[in-house]
N, C-alpha and C positions, 0 to 999 in steps of 0.2 A: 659296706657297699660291695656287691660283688654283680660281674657283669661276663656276658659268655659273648665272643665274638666268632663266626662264622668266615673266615677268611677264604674260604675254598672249599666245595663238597669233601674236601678231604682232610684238612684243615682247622681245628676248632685253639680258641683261647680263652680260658677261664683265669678272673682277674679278684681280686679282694676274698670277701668270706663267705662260702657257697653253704647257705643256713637253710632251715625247713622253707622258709617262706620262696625262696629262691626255686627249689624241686619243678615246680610245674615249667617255668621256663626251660631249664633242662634239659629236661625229659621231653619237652617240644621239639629241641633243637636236635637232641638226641634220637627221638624216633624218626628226626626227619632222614636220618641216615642212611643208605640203601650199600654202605661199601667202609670196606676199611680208613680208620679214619684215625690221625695225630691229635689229640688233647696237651697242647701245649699249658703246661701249669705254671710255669715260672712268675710266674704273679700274682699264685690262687695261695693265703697264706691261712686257711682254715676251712676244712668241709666235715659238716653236721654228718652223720650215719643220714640219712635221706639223700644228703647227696651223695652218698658211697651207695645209697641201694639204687639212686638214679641210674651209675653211671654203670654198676654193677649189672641191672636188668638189660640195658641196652648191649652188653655186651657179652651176655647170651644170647638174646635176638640177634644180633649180628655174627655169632659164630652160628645159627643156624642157617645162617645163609653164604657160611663160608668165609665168612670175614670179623674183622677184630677192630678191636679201639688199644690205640700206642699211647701209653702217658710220657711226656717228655718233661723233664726239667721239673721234678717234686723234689722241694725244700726236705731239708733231713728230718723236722721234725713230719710232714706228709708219707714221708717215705717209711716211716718209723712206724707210723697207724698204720698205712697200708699191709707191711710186714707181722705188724699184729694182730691184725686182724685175720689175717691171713692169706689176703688180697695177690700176692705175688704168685698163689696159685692158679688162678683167677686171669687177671689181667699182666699187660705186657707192659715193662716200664723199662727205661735207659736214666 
């Protein structure tokens, strides 16, 4: 089960296992974004590659406009993919 909550234009929470089927939602929530924005993970305990190109693409779109997507709180093994893949280039994480 995996579920994306909106708490704030600025704001976002991704919760359970973010699988292919889950992308389209995403990437809704994610293009709805106009400004820099928190992706709180601390709850997200598995993301498919689609959802890494979801959050990936949106966060070129949003550095074209000046602004970034922050992941906060990735579990070590998230943290782990992200590094290997080589995402820490890429994206901003604490």
């Amino acid at each position: 089960m995996f579920s994306v909550e909106k708490v704030s234009d600025r704001f976002l929470t991704f919760s359970g296992r973010l699988h292919a089927a889950h992308v389209e939602e995403v990437r809704e929530v994610l293009g709805s974004l106009k400004e820099s924005c928190t992706l709180d993970c601390q709850h997200l305990v598995y993301i498919s590659s689609a959802g890494l190109m979801a959050i990936i693409d949106n966060q070129y779109r949003l550095q074209g406009l000046g602004h970034a997507i922050k992941l906060i709180n990735l579990n070590p093994h998230l943290r782990e993919l992200f590094e290997v893949a080589g995402l820490d280039i890429v994206l901003d994480w604490d």
